[in-house]
MDTraj code that builds the backbone (N, CA, C; nanometers):
import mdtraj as md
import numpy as np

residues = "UNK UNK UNK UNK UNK UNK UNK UNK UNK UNK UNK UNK UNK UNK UNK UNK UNK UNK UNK UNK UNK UNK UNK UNK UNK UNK UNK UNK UNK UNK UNK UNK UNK UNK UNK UNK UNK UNK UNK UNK UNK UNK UNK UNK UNK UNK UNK UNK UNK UNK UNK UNK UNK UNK UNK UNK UNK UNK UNK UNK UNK UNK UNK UNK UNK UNK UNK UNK UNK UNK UNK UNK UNK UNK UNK UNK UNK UNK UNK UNK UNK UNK UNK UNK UNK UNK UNK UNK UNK UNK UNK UNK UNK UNK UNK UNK UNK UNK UNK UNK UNK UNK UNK UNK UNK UNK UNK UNK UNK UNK UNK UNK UNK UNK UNK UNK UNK UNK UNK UNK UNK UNK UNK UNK UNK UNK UNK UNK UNK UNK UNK UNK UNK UNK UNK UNK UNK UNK UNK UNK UNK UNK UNK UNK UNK UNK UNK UNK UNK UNK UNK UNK UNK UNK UNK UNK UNK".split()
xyz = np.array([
    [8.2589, 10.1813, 10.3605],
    [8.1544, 10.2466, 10.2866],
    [8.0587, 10.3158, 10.3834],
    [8.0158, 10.4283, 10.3354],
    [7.9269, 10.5062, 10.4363],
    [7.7739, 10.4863, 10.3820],
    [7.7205, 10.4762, 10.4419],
    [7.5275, 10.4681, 10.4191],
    [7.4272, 10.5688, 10.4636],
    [7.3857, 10.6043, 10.4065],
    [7.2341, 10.7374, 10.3725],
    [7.1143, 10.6481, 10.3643],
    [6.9944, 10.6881, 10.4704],
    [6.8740, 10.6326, 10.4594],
    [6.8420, 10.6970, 10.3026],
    [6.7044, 10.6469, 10.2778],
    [6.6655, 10.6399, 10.1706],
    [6.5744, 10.6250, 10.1768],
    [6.4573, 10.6752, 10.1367],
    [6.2946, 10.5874, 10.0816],
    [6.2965, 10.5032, 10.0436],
    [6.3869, 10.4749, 9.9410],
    [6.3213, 10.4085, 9.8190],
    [6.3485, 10.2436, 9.8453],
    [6.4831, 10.2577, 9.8798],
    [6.5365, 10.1351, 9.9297],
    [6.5593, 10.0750, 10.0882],
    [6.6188, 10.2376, 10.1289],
    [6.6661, 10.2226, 10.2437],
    [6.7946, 10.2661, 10.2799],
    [6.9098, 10.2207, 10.1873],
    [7.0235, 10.2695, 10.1965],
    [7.1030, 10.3296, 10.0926],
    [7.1523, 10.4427, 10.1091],
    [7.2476, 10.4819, 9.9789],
    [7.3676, 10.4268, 10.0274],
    [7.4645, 10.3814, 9.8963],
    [7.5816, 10.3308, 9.9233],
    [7.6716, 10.4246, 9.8764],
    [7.7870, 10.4585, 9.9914],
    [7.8736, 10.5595, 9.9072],
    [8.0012, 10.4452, 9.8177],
    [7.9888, 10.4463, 9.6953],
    [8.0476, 10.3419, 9.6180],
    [8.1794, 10.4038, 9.6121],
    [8.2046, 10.5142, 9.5971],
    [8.3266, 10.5724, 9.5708],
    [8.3981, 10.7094, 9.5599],
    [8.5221, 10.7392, 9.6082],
    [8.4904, 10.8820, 9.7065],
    [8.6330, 10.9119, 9.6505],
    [8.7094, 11.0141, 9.6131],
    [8.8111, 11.0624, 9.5943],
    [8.8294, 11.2318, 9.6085],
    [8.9424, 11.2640, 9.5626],
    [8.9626, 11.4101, 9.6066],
    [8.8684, 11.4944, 9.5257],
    [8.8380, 11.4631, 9.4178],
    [8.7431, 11.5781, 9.3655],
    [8.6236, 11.4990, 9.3264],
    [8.5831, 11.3622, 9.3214],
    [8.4902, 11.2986, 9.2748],
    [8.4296, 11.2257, 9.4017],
    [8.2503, 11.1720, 9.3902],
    [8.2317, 11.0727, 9.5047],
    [8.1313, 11.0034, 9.3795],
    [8.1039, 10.8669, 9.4390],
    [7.9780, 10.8126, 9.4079],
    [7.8641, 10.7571, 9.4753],
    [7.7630, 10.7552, 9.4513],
    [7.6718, 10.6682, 9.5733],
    [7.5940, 10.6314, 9.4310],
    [7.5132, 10.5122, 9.5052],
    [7.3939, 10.4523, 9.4664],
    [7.3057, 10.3667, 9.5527],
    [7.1834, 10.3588, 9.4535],
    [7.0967, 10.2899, 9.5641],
    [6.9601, 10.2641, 9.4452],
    [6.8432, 10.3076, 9.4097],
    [6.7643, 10.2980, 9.3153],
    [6.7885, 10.3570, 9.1810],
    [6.8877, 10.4411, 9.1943],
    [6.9524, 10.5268, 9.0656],
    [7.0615, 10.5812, 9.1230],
    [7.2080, 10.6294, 9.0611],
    [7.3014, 10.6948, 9.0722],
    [7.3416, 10.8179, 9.0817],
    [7.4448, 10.8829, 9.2067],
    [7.4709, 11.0096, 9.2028],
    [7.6034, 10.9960, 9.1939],
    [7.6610, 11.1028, 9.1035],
    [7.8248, 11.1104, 9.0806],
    [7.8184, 11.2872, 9.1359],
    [7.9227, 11.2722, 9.2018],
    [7.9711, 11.4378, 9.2095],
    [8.1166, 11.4928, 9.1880],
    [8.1215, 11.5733, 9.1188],
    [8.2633, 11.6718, 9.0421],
    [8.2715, 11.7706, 9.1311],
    [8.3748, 11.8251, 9.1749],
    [8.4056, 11.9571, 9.2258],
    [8.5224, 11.9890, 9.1975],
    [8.5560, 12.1247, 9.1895],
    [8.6802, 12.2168, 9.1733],
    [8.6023, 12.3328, 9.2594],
    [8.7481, 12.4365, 9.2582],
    [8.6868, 12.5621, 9.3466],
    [8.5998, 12.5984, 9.3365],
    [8.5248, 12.6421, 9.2004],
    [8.3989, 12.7245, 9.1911],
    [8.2687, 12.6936, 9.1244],
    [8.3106, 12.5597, 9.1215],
    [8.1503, 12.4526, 9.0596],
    [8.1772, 12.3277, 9.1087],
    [8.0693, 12.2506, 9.0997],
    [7.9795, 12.1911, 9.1682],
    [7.9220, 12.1116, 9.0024],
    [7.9295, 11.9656, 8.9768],
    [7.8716, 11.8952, 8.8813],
    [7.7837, 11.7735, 8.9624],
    [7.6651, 11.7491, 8.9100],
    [7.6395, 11.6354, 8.9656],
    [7.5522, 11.5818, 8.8576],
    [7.5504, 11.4288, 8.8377],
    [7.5039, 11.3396, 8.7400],
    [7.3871, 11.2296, 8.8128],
    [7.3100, 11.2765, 8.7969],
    [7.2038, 11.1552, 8.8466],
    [7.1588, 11.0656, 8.7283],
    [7.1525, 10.9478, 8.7524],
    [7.0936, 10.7931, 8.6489],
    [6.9943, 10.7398, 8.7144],
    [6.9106, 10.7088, 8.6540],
    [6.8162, 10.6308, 8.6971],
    [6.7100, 10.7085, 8.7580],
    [6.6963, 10.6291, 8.8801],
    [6.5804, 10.7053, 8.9450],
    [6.6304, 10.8098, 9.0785],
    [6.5840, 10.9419, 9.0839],
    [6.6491, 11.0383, 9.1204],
    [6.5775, 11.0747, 9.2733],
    [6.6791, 10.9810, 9.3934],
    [6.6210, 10.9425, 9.5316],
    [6.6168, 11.0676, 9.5882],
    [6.5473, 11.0850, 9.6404],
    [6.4985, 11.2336, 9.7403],
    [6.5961, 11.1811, 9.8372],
    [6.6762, 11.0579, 9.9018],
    [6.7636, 11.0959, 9.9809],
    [6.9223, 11.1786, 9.9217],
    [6.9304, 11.1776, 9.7856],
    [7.0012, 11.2460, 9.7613],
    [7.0206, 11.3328, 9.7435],
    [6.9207, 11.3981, 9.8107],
    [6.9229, 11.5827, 9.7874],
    [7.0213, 11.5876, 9.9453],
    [6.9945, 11.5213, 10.0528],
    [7.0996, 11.5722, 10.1514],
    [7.3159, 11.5342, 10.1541],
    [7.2859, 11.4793, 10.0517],
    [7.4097, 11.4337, 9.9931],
    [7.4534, 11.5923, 9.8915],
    [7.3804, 11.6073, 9.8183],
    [7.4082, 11.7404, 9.7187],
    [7.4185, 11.8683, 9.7411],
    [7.3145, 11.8663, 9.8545],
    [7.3284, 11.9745, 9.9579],
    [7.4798, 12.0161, 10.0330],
    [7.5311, 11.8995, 10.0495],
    [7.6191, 11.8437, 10.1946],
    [7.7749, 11.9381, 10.0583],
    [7.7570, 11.9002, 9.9243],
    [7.8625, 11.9530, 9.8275],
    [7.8455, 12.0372, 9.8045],
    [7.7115, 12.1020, 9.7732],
    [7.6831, 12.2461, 9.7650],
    [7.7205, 12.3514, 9.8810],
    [7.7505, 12.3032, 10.0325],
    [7.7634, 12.3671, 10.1379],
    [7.9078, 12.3568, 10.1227],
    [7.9754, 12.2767, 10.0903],
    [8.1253, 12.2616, 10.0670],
    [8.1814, 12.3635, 9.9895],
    [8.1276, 12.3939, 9.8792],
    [8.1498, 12.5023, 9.7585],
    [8.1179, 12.6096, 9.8199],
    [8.0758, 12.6011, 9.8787],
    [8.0464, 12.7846, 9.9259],
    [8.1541, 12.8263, 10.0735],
    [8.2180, 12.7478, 10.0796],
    [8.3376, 12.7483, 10.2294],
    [8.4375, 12.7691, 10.0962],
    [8.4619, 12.7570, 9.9713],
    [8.5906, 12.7935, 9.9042],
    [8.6072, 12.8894, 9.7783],
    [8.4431, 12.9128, 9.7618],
    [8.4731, 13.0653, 9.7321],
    [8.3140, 13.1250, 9.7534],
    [8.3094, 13.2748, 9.7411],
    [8.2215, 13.3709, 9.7107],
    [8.0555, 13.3394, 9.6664],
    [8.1050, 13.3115, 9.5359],
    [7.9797, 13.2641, 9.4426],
    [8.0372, 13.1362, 9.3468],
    [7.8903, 13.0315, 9.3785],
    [7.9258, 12.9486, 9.2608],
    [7.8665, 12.8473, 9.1756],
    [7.9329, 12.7994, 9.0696],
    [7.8457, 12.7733, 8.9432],
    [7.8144, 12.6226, 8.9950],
    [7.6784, 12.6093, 8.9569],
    [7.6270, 12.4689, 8.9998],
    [7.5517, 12.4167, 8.8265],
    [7.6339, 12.2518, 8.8088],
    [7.5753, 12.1983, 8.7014],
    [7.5085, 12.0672, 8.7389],
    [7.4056, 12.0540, 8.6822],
    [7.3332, 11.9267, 8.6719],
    [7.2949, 11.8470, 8.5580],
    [7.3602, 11.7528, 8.5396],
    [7.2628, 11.6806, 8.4526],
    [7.2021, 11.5200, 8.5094],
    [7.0426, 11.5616, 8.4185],
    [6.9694, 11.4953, 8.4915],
    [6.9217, 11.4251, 8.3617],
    [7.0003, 11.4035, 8.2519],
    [6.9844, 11.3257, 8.1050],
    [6.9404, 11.1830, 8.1083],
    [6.9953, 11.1299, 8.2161],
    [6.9355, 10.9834, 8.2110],
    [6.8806, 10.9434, 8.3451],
    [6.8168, 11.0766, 8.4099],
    [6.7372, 11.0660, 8.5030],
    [6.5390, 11.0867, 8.4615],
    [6.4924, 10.9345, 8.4358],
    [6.3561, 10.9645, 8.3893],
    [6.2582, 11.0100, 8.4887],
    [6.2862, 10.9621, 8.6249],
    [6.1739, 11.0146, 8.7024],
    [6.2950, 11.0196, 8.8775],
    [6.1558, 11.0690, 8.9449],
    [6.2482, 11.1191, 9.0847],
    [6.1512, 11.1569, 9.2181],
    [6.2326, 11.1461, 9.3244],
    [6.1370, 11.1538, 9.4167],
    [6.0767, 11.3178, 9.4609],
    [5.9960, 11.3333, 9.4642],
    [5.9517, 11.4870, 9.5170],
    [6.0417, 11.5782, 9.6263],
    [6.0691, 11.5065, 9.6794],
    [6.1960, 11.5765, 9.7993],
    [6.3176, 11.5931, 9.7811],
    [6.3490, 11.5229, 9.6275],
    [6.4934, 11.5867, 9.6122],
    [6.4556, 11.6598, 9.5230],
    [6.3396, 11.7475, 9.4311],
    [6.3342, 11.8494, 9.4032],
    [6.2784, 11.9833, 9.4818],
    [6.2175, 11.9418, 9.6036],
    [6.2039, 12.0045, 9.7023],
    [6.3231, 12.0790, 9.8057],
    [6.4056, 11.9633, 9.8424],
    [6.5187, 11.9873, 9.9210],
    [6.6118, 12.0813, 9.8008],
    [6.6522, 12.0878, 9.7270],
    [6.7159, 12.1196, 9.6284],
    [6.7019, 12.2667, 9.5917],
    [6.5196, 12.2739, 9.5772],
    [6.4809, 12.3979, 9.5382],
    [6.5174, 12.5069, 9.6736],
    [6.4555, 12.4489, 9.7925],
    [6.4475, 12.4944, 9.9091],
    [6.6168, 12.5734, 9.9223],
    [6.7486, 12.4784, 9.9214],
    [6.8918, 12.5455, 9.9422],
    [6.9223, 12.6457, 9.8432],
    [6.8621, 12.6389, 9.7253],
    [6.9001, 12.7299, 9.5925],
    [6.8324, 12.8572, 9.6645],
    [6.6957, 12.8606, 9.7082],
    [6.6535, 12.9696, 9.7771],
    [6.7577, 13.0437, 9.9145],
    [6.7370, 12.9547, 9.9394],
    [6.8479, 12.9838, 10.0326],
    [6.9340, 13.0740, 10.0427],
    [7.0126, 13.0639, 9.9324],
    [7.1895, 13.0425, 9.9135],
    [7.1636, 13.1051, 9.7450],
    [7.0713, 13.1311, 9.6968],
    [7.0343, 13.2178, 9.6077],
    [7.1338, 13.3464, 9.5289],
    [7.1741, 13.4492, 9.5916],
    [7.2643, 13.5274, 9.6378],
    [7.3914, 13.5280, 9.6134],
    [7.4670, 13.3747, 9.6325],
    [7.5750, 13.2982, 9.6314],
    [7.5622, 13.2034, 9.4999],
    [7.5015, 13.1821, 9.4375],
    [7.4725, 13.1146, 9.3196],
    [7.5245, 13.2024, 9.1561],
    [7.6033, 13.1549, 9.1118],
    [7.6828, 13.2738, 9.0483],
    [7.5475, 13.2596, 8.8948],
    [7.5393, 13.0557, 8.8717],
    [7.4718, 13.0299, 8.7551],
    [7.4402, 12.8860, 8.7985],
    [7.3388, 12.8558, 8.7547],
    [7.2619, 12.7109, 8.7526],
    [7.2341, 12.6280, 8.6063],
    [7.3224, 12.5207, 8.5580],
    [7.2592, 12.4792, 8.4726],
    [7.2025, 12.3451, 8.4702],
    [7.1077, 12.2811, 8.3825],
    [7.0267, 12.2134, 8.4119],
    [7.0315, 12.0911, 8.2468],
    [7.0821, 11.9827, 8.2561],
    [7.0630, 11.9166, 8.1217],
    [6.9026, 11.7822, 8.1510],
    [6.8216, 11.8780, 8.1118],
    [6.6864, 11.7049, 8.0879],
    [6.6817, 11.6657, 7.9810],
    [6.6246, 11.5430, 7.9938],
    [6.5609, 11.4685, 7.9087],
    [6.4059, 11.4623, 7.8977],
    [6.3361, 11.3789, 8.0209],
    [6.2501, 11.3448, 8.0327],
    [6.1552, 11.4508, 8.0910],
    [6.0501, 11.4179, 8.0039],
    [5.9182, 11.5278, 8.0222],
    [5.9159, 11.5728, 8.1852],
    [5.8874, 11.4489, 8.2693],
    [5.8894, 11.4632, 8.3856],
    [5.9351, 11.5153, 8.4608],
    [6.0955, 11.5287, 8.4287],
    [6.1888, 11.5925, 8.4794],
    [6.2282, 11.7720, 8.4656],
    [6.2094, 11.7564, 8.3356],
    [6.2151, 11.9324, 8.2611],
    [6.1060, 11.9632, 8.3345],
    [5.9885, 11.9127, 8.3667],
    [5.8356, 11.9781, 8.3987],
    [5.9178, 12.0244, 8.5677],
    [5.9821, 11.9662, 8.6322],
    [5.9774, 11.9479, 8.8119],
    [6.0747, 12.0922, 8.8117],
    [6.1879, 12.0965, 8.7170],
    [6.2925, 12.1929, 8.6533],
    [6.2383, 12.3486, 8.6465],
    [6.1287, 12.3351, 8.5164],
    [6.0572, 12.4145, 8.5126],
    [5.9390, 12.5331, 8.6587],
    [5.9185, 12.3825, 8.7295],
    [5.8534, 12.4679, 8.8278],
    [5.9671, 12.5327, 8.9157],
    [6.0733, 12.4759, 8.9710],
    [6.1479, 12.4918, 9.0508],
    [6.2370, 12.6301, 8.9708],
    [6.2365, 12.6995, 8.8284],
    [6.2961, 12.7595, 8.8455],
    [6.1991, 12.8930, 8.8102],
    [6.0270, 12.8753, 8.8372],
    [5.9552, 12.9803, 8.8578],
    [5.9820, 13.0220, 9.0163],
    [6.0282, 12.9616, 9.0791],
    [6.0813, 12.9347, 9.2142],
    [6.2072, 13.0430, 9.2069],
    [6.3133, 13.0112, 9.1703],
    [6.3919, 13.0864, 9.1606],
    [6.4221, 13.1784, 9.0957],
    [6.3133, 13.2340, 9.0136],
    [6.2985, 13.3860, 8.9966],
    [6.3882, 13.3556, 8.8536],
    [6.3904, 13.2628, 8.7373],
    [6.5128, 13.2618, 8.6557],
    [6.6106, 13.2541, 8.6534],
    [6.6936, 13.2082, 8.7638],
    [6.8191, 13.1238, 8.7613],
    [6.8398, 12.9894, 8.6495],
    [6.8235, 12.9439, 8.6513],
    [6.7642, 12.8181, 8.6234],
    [6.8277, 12.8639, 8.4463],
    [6.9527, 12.8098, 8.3718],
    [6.9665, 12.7443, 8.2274],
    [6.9525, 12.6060, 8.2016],
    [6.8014, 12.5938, 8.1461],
    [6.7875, 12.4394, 8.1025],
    [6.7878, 12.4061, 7.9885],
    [6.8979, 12.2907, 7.9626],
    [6.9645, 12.2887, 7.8774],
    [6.8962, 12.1506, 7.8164],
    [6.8307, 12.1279, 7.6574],
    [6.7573, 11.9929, 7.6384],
    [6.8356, 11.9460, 7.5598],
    [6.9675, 12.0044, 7.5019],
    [7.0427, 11.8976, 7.3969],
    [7.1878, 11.8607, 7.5001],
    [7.2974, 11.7803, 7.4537],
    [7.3995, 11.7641, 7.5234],
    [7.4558, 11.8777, 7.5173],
    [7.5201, 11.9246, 7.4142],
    [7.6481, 12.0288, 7.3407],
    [7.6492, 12.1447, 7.4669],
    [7.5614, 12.2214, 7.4692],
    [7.5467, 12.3647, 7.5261],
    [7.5599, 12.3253, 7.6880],
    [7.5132, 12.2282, 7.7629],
    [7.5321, 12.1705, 7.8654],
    [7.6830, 12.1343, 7.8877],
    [7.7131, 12.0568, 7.7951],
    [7.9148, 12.0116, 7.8098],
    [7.9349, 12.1275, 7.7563],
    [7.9288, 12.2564, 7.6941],
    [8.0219, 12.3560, 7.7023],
    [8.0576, 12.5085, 7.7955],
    [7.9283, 12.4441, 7.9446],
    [7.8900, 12.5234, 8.0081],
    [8.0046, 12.3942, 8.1066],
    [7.9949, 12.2962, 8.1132],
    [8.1112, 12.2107, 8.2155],
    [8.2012, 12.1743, 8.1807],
    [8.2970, 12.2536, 8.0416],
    [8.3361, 12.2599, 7.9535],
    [8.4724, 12.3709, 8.0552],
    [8.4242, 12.4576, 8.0800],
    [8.4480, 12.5724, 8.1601],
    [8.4902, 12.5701, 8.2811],
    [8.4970, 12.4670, 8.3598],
    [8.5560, 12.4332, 8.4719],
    [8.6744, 12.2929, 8.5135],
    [8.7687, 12.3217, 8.5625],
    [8.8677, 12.1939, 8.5912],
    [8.8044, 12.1069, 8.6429],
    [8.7198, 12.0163, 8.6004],
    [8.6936, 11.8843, 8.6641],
    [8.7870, 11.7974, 8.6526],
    [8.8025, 11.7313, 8.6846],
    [8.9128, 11.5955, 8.6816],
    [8.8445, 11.4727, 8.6484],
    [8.8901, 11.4065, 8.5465],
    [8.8315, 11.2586, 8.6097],
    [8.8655, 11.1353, 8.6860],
    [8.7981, 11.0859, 8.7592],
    [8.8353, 10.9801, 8.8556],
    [8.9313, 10.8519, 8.7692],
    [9.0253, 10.8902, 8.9126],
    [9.1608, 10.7958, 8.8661],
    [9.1047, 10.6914, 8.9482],
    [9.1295, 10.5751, 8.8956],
    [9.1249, 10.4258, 9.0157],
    [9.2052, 10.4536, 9.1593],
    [9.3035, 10.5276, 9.1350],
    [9.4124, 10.5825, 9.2578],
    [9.3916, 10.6414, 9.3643],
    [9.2557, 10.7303, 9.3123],
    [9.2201, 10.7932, 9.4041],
    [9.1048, 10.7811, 9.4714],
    [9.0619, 10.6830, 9.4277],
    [8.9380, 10.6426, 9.5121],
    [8.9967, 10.5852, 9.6318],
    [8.9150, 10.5764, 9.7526],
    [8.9599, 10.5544, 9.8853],
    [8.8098, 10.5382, 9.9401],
    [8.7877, 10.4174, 10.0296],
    [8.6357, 10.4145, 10.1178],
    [8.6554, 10.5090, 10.2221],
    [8.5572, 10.5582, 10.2333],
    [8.5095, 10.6499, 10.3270],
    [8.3823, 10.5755, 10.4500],
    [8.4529, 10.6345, 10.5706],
    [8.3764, 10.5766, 10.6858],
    [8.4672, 10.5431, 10.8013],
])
top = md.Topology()
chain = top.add_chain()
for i, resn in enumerate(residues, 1):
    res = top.add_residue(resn, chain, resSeq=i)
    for name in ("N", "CA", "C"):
        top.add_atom(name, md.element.get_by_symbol(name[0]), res)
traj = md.Trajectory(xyz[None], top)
């Protein structure tokens, strides 16, 4: 298993890692999906600012295999979060802006839509935030994700 400092705790745990899927946790959960031209990620719980260099690390991956590309988030059962992973986050979208084909965004919590909201006066309207499920799953609806086989998980480290 590989480990990521953390604020909150200290360590992220990478729980589980396969060809198109990984997991970590630590105060709340990150799952990540990839295929060629998107990028899914699912945060639970509480949403660690060390996991913005983890999301980053997939977002830099996606852009070595194609052009431009679609990045989804849902952050549905993410109620609150640390300031630096909406910082770090906002900061690469600027970035890499350019290369961003579409951004979508599923909240829940006030807190969260509000951090969303600023971050996508930030990005000039990129930013589809999405507050029900449906329109969110038919925007990741649209890409080959796979789901994690027991088979293919493998520790990493």
């Amino acid at each position: 298993m590989r480990a990521v400092t953390s604020e909150r705790k200290g360590t992220i745990e990478q729980v589980d890692v396969g060809r198109t899927h990984a997991l970590y946790r630590d105060a709340g959960e990150l799952s990540v999906r990839w295929c060629e031209s998107s990028v899914l990620v699912v945060l639970r719980d509480h949403g660690q600012g060390g996991f913005s260099s983890i999301i980053r690390r997939y977002w830099d991956e996606a852009l070595l295999r194609t052009p431009r590309v679609t990045l989804l988030a849902d952050f549905w059962s993410m109620p609150t979060y640390d300031s630096p992973l909406r910082l770090d986050l906002t900061s690469w979208l600027l970035d890499h802006r350019p290369r961003v084909a579409e951004l979508h965004v599923l909240t829940r919590s006030r807190i969260v839509t509000m951090g969303v909201a600023v971050a996508n006066l930030a990005l000039g309207g990129l930013v589809t935030n999405h507050r029900t499920r449906a329109p969110f799953d038919e925007a990741v609806a649209r890409f080959p994700f796979q789901s994690a086989r027991p088979s293919e998980a493998k520790g990493a480290g």
